[in-house]
Backbone and ligand atoms as CSV (ligand in chain L), in Angstrom:
chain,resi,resn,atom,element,x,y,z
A,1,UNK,N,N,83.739,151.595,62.852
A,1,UNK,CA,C,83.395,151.101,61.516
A,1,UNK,C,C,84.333,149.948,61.120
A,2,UNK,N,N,83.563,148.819,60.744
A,2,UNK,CA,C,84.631,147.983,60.073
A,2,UNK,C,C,85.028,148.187,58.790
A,3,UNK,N,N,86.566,147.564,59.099
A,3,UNK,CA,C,87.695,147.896,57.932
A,3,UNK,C,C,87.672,146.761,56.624
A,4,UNK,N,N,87.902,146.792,55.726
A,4,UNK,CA,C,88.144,145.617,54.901
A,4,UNK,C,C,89.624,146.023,54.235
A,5,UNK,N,N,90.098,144.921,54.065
A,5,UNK,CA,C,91.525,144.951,52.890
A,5,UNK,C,C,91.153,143.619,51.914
A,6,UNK,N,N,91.970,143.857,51.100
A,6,UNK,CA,C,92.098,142.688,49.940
A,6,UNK,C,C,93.639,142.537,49.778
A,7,UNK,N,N,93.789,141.047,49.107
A,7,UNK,CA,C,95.106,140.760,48.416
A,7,UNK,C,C,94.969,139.842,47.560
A,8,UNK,N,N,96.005,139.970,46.223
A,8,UNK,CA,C,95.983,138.535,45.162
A,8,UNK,C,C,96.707,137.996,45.706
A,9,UNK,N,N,96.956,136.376,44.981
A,9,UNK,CA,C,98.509,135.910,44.860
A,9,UNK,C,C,98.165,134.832,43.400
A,10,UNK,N,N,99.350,134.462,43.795
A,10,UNK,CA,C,99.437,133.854,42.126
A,10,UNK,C,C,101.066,132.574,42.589
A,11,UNK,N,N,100.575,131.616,41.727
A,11,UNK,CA,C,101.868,130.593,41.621
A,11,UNK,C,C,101.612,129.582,40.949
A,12,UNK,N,N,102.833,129.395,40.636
A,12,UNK,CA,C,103.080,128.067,39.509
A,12,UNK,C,C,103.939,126.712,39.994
A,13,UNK,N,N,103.744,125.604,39.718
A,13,UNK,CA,C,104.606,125.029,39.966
A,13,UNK,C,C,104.736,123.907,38.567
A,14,UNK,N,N,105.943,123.271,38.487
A,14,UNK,CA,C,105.911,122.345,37.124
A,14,UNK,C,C,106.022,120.937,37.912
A,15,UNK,N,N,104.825,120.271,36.670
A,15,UNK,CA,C,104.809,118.971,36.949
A,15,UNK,C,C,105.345,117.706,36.645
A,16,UNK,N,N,105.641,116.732,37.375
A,16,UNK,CA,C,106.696,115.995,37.026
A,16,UNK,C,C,105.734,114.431,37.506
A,17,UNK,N,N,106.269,113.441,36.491
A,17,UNK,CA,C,105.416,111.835,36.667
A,17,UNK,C,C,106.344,111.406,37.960
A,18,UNK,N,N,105.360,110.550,38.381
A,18,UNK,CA,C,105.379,109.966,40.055
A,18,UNK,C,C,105.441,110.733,41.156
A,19,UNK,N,N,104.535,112.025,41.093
A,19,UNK,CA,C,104.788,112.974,42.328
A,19,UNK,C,C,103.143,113.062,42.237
A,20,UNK,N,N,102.957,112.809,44.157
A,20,UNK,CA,C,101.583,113.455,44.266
A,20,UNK,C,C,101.400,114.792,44.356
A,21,UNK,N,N,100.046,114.593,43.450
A,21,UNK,CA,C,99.032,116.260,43.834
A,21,UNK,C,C,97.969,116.955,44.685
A,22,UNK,N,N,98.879,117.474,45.015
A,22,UNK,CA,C,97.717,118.304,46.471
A,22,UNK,C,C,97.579,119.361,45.758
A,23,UNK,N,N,96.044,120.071,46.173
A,23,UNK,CA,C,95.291,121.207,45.523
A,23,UNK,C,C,94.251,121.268,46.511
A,24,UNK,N,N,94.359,122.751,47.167
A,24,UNK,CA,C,93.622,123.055,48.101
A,24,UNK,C,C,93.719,122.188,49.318
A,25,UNK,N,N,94.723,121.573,49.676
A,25,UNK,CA,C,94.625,120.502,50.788
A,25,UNK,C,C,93.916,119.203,50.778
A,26,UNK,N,N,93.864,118.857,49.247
A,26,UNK,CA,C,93.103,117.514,48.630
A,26,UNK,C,C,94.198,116.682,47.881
A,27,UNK,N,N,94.401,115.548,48.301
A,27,UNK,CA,C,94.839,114.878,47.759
A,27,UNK,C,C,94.053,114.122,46.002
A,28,UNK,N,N,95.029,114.595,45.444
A,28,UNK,CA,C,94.223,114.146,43.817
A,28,UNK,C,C,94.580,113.182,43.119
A,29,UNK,N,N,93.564,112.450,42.723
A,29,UNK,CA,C,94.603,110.955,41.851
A,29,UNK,C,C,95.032,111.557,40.195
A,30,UNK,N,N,96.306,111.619,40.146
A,30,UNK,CA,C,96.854,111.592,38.973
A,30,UNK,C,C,98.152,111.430,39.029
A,31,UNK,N,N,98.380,111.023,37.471
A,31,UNK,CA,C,100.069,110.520,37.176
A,31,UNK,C,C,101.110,111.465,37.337
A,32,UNK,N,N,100.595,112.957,37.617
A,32,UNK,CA,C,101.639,113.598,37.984
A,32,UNK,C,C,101.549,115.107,38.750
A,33,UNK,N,N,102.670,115.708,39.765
A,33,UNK,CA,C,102.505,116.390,40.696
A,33,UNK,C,C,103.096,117.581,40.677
A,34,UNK,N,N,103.200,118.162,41.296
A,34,UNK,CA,C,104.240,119.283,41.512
A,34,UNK,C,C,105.586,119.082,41.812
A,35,UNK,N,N,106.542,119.238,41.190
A,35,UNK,CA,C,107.812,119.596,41.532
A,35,UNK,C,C,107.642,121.275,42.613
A,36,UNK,N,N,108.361,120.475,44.117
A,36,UNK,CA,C,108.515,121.318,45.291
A,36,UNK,C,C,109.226,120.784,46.459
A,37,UNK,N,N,109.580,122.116,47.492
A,37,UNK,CA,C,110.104,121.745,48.369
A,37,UNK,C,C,109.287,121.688,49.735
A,38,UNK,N,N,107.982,122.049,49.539
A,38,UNK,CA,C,106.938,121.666,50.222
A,38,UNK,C,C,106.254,120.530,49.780
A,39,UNK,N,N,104.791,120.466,50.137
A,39,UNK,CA,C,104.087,119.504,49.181
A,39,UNK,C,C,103.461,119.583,47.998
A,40,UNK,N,N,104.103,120.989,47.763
A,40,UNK,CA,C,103.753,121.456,46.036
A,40,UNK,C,C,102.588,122.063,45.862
A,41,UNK,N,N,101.455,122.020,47.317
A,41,UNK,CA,C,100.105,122.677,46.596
A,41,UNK,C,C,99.929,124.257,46.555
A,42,UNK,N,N,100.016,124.283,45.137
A,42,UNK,CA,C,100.347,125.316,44.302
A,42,UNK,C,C,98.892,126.501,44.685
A,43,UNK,N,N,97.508,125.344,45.135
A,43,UNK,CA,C,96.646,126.505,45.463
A,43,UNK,C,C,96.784,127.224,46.656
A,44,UNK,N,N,96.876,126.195,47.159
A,44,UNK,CA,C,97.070,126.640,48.930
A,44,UNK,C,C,98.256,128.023,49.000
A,45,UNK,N,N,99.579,127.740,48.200
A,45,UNK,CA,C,100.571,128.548,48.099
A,45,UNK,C,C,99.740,130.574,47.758
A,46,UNK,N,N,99.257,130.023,46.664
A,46,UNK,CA,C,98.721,131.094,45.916
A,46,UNK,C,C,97.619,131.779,47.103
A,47,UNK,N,N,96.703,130.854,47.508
A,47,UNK,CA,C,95.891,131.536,48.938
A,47,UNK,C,C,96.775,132.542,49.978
A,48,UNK,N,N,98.182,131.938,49.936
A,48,UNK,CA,C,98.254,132.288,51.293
A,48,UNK,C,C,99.408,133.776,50.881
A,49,UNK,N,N,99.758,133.797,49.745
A,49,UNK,CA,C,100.400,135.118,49.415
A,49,UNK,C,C,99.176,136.071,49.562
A,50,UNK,N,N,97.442,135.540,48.808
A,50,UNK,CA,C,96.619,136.334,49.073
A,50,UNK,C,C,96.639,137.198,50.282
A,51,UNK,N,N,96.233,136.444,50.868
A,51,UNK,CA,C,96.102,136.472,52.419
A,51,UNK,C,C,97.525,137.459,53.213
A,52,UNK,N,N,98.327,137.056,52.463
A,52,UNK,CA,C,99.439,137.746,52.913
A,52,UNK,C,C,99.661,139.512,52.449
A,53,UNK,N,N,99.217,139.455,51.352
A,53,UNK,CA,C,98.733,140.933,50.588
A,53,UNK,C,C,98.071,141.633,51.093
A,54,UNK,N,N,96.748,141.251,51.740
A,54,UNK,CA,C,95.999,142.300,52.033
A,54,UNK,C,C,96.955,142.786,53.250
A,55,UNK,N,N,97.356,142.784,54.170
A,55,UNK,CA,C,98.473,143.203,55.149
A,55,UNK,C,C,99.554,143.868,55.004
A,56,UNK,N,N,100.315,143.947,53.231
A,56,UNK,CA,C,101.701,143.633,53.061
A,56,UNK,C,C,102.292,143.056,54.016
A,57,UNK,N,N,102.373,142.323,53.913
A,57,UNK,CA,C,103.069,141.428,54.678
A,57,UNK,C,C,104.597,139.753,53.870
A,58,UNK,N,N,104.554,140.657,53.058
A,58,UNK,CA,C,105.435,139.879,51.626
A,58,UNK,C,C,104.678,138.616,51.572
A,59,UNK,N,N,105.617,137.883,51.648
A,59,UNK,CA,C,104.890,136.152,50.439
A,59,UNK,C,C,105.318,134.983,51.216
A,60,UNK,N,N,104.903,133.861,50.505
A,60,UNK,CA,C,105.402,132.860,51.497
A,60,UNK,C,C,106.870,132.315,51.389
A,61,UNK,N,N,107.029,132.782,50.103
A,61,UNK,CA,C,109.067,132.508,49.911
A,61,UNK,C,C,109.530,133.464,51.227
A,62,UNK,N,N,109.357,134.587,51.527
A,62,UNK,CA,C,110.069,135.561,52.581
A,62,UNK,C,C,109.619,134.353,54.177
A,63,UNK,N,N,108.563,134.218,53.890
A,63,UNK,CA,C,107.881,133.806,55.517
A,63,UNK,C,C,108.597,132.057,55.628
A,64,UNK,N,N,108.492,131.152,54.570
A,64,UNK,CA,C,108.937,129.803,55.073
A,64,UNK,C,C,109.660,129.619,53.816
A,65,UNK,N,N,111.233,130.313,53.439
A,65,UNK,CA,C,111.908,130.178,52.724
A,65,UNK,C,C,112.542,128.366,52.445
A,66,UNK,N,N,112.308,128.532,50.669
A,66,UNK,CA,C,112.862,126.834,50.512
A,66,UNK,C,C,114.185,126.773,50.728
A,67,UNK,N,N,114.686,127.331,51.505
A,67,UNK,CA,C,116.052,126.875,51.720
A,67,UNK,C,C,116.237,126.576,53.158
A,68,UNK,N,N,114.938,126.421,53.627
A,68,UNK,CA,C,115.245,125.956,55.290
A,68,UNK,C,C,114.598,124.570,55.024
A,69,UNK,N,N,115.023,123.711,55.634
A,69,UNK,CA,C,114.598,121.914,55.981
A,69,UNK,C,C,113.577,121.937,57.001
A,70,UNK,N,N,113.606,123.414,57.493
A,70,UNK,CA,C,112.284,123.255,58.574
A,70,UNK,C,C,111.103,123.164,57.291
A,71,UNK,N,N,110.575,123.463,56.424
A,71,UNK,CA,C,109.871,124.012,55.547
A,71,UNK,C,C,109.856,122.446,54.331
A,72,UNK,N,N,111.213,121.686,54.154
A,72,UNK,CA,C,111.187,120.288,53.585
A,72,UNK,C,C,109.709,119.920,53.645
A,73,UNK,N,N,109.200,119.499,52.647
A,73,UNK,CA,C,108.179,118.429,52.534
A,73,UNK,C,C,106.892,118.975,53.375
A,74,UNK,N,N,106.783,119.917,54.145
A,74,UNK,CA,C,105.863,120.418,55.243
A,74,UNK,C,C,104.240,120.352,53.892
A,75,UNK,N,N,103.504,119.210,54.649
A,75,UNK,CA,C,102.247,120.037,54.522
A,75,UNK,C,C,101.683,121.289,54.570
A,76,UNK,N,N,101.258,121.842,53.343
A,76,UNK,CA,C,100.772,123.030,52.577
A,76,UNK,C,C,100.248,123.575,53.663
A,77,UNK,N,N,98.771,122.959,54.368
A,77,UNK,CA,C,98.295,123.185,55.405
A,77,UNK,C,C,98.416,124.040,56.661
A,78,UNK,N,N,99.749,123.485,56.843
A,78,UNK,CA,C,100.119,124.183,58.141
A,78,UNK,C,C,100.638,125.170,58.025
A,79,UNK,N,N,101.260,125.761,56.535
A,79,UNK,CA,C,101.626,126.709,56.131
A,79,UNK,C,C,100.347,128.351,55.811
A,80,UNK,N,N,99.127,127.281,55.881
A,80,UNK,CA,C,98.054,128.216,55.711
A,80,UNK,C,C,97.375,128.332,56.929
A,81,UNK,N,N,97.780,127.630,57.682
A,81,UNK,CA,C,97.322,127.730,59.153
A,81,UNK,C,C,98.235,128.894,59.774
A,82,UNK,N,N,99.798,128.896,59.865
A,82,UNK,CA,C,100.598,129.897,60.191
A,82,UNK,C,C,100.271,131.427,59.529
A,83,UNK,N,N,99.408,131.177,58.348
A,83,UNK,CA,C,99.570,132.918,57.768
A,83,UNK,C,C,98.187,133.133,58.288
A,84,UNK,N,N,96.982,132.413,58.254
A,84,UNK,CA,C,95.416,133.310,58.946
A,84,UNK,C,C,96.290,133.353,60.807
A,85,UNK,N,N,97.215,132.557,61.356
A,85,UNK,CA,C,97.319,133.215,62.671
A,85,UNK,C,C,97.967,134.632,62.485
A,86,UNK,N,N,99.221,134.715,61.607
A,86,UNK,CA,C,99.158,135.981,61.635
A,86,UNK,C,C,98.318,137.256,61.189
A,87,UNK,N,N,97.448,137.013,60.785
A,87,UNK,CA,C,96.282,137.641,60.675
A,87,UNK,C,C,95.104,137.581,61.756
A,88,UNK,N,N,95.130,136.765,62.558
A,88,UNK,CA,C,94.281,137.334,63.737
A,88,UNK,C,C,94.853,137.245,64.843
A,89,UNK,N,N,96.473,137.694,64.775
A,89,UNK,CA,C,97.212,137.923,65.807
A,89,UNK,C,C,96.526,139.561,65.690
A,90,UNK,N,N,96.334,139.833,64.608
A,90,UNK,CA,C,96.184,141.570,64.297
A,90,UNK,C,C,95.074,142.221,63.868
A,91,UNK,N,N,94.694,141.075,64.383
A,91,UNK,CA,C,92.739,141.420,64.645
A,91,UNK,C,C,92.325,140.993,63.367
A,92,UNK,N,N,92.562,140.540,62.542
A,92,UNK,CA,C,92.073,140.934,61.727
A,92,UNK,C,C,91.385,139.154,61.131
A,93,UNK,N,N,90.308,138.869,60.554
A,93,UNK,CA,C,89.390,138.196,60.582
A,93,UNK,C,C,89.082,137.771,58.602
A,94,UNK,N,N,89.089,136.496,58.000
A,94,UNK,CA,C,88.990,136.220,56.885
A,94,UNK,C,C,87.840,136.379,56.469
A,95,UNK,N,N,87.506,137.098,54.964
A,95,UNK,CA,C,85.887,137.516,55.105
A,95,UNK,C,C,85.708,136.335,53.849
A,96,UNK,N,N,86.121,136.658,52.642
A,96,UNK,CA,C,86.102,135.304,51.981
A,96,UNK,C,C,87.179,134.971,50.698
A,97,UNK,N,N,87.277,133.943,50.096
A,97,UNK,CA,C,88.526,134.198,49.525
A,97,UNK,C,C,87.864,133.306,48.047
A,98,UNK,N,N,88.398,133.031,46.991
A,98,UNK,CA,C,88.202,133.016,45.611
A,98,UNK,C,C,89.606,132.583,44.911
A,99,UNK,N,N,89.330,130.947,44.622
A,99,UNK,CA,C,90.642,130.597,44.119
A,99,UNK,C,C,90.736,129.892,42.730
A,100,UNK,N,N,91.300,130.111,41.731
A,100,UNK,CA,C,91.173,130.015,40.507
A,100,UNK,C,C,92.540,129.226,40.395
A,101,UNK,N,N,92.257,127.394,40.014
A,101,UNK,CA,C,93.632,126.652,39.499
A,101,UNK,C,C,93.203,126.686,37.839
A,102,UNK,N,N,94.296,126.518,37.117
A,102,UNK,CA,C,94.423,126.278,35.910
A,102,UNK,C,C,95.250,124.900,36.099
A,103,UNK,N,N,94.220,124.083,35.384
A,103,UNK,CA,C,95.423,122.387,35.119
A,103,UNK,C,C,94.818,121.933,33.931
A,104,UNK,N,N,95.472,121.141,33.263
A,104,UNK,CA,C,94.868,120.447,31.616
A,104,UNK,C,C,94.412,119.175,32.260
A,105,UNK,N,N,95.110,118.871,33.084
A,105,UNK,CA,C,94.410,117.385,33.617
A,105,UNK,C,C,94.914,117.110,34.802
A,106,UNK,N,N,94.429,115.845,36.022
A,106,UNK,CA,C,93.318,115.626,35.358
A,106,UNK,C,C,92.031,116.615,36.050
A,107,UNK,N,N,91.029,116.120,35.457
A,107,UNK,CA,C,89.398,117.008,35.717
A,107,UNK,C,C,89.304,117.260,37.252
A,108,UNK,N,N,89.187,118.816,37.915
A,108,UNK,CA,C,89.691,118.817,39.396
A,108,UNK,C,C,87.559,118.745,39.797
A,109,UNK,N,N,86.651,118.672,38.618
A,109,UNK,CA,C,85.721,118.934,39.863
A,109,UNK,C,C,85.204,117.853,40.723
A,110,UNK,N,N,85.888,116.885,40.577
A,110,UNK,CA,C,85.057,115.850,41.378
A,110,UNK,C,C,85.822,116.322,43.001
A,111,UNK,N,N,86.970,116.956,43.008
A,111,UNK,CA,C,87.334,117.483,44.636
A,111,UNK,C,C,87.013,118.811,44.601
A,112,UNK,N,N,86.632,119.578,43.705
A,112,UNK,CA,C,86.178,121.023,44.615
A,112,UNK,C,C,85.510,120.895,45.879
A,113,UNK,N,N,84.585,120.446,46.137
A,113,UNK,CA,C,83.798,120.503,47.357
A,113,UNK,C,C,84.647,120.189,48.546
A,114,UNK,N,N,85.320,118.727,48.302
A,114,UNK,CA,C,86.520,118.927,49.813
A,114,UNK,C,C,87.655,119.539,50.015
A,115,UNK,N,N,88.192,120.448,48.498
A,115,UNK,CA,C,88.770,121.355,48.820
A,115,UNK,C,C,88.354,123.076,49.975
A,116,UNK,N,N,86.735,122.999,49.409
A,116,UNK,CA,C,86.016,124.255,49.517
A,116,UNK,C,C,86.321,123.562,51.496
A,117,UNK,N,N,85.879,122.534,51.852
A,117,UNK,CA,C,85.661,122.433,53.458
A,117,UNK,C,C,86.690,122.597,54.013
A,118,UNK,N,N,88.021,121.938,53.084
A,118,UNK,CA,C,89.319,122.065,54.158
A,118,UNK,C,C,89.398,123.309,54.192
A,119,UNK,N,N,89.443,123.995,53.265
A,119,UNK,CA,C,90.499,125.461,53.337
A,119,UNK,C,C,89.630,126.241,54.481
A,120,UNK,N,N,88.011,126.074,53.988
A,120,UNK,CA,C,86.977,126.846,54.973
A,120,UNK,C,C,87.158,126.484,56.631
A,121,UNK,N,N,87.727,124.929,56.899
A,121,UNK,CA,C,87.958,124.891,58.051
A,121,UNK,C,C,89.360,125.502,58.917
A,122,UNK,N,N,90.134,125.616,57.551
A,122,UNK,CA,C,91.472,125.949,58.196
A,122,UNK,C,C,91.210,127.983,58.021
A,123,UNK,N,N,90.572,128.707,57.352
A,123,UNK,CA,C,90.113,129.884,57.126
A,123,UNK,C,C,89.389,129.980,58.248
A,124,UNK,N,N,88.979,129.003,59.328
A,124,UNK,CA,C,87.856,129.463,59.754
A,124,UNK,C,C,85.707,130.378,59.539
A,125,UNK,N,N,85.941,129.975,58.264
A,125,UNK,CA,C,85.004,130.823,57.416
A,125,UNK,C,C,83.776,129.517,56.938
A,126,UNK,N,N,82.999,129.659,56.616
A,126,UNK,CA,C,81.514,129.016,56.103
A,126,UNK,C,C,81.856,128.265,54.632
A,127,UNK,N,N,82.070,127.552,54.064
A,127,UNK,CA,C,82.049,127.211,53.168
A,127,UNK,C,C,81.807,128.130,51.835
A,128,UNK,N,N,80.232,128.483,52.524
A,128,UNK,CA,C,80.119,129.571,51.458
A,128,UNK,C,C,81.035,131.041,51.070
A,129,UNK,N,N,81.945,130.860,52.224
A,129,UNK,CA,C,83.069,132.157,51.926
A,129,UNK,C,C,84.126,131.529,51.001
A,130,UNK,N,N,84.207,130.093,50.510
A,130,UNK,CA,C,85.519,129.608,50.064
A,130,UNK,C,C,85.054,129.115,48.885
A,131,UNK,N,N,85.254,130.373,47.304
A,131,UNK,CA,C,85.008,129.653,46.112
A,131,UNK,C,C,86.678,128.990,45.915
A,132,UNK,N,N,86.515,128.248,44.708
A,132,UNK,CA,C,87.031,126.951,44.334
A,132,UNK,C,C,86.882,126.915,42.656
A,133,UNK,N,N,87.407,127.411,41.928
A,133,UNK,CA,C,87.128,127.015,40.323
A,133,UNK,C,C,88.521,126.786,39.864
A,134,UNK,N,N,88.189,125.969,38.949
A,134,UNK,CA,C,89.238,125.227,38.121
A,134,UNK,C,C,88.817,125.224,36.561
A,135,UNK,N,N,89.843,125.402,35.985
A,135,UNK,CA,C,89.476,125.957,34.227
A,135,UNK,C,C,91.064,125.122,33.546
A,136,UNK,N,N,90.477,124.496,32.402
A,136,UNK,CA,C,91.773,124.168,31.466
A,136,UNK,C,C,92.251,125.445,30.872
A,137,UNK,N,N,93.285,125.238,30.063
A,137,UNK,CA,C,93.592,126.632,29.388
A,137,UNK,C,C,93.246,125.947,27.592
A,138,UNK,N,N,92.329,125.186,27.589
A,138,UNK,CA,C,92.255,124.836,26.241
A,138,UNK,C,C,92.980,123.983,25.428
A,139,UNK,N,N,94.321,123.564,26.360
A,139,UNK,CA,C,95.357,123.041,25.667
A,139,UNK,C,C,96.082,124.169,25.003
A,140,UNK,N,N,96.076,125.105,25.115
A,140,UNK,CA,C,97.117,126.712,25.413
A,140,UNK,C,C,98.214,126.433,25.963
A,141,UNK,N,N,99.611,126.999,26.157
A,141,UNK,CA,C,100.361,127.227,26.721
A,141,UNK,C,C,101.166,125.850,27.583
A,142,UNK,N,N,102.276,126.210,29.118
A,142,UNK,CA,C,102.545,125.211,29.184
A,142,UNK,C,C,101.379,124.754,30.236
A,143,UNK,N,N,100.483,125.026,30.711
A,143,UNK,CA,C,99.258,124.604,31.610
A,143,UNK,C,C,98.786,123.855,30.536
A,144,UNK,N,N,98.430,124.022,29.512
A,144,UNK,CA,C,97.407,123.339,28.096
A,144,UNK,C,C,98.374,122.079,27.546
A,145,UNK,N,N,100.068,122.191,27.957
A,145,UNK,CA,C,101.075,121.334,27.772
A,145,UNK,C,C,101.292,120.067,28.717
A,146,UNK,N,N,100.000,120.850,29.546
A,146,UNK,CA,C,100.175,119.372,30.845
A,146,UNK,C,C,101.836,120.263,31.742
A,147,UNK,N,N,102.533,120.889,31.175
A,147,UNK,CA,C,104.307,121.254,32.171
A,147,UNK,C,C,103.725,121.514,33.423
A,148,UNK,N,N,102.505,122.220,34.072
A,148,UNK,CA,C,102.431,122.949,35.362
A,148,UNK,C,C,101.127,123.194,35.116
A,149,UNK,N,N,101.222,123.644,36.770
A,149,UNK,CA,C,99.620,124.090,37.248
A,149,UNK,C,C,99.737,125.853,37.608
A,150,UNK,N,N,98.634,126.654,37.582
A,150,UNK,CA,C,99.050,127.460,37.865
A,150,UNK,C,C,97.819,127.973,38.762
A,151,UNK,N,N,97.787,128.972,39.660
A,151,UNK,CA,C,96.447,129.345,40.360
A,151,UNK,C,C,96.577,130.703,40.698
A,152,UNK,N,N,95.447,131.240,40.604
A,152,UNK,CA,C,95.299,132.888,40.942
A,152,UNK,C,C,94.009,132.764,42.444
A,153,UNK,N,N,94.112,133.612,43.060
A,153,UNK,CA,C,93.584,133.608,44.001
A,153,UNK,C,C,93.250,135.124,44.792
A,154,UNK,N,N,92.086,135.250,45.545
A,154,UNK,CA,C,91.960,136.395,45.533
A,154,UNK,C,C,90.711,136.465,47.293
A,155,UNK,N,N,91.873,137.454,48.066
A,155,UNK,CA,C,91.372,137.384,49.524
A,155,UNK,C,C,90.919,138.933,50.013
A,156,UNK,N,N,89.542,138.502,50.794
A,156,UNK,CA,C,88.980,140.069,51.620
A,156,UNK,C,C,89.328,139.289,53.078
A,157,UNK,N,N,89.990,140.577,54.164
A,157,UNK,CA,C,89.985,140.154,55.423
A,157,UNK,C,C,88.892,141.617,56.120
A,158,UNK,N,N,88.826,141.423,57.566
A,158,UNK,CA,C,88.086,142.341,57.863
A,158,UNK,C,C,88.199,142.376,59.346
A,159,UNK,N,N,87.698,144.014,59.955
A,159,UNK,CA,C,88.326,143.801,61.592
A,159,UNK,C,C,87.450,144.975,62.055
L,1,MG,MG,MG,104.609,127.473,45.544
């Protein structure tokens, strides 16, 4: 019988003028980015604690701690490439995943769709396994303050 697990994750990062923004492995035009010691994408981050949950398998601070220079500046990417291998080092197979950014600006839907392909290509999964929504907070809080982005995210694996 096949097995299923799930995991959340969740992360924030604060934004700062003259830094690019990556979200979901998309480069985004706006005046300002994530403050990080990666490339800041705060969704990708949040995916891959998912991903890391359903396993326990802790988070990505334990797995590519910011205090190593191996980890400096590293594309988000490869960081989400390293956590689905450890997941089908152990059989175990991405069924679909569901990622929720919060930003006040600017407007993310004109890249959902090439977010939805990268992640689906680096997931290995159909497009249709990789939702993608993005919501203001109304001008609420410090997300509604423009300070940070924040993303919730939410993964089924299966074996
Ligand atoms: Mg992060």
């Amino acid at each position: 019988m096949e097995k299923i697990k799930i995991g959340n994750g969740y992360d924030v990062h604060a934004l700062a003028e003259g830094l690019p923004l990556w979200l979901g492995g998309v480069r985004i035009d706006s005046p300002v980015g994530c403050i990080a010691h990666s490339d800041g994408d705060v969704a990708i981050h949040a995916l891959c604690d998912a991903l890391l949950g359903c396993l326990a398998l802790g988070d990505i601070g334990h797995h590519f701690p910011d205090t190593s220079d191996e980890w400096k500046g590293i594309d988000s990417k490869i960081l989400l490439q390293k956590v689905v291998s450890m997941l089908t080092e152990r059989g175990w197979k991405v069924g679909n995943v569901d990622v929720t950014i919060a930003l006040q600006r600017p407007k993310l839907a004109p890249y959902i769709g090439r977010m939805r392909t990268c992640l689906a290509g680096i997931l290995g999964v159909e497009e249709d396994c990789v939702s993608v929504k993005a919501t203001t907070t109304e001008r609420l809080g410090f997300v509604g303050r423009g300070e940070g982005c924040e993303v919730w995210a939410t993964a089924l694996i299966f074996n």
